[in-house]
C-alpha positions in Angstrom: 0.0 0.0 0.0 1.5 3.3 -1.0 1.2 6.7 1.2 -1.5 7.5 -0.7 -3.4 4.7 0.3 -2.5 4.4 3.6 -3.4 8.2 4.7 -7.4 7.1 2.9 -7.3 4.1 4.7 -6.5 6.1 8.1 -8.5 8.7 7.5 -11.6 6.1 7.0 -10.5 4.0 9.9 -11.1 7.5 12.0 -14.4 8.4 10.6 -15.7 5.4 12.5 -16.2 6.5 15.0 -17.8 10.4 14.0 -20.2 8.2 11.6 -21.4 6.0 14.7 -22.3 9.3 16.5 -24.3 10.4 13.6 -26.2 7.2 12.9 -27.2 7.2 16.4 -28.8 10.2 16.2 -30.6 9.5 13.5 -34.1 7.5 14.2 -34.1 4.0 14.5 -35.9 3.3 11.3 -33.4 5.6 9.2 -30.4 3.6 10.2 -30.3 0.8 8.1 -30.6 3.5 5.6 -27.8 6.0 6.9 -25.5 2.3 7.2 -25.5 1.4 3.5 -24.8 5.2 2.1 -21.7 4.7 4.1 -21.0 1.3 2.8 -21.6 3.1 -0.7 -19.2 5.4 0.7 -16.4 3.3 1.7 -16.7 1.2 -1.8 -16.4 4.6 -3.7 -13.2 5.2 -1.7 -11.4 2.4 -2.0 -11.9 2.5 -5.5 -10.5 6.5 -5.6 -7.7 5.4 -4.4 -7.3 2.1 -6.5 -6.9 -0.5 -4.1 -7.1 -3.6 -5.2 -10.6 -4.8 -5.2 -10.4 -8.2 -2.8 -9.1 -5.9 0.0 -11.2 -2.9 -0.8 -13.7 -5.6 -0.2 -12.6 -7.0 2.7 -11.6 -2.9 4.5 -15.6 -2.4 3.7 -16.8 -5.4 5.6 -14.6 -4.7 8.7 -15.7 -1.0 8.8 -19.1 -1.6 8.2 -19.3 -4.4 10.9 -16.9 -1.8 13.2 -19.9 0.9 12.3 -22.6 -1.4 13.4 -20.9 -2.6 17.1 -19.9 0.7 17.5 -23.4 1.9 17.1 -24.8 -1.0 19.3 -22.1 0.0 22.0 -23.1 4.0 21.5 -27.0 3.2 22.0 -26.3 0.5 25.1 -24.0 3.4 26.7 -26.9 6.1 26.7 -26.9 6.9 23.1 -25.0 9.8 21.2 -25.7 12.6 23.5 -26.1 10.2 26.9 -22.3 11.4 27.7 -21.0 8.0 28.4 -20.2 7.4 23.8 
């Protein structure tokens, strides 16, 4: 992975946790929703930045499966203005 790559993969690695906050305070229902626009997202980025597309593949999966525990663990801790996110 070259600089480029790795400064889009970090970058999307610490969105994570700014897109949990923001799903969370979104209504239940609009969730699901809100979750694949930033799957959408993620595919869109790792094809920007041309990595290859088994990986960009498998970085998707692990963020959007990091999105959703992270929301689970945001809405079991009080949700995203419950001061314990």
């Amino acid at each position: 992975m070259n600089r480029h790559q790795q400064n889009a993969l970090d970058a999307a690695i610490s969105s994570v946790q700014q897109i949990a906050m923001k799903i969370v305070e979104l209504p239940v229902p609009a969730r699901d929703a809100a979750l694949k626009i930033a799957e959408q997202a993620f595919i869109e980025a790792t094809t920007k930045f041309g990595i290859v597309p088994e990986r960009g593949r498998e970085f998707v999966a692990l963020q959007i499966g990091a999105l959703r525990a992270l929301v689970k663990e945001i809405e079991a801790a009080g949700g995203a203005k419950g001061g314990r996110a």
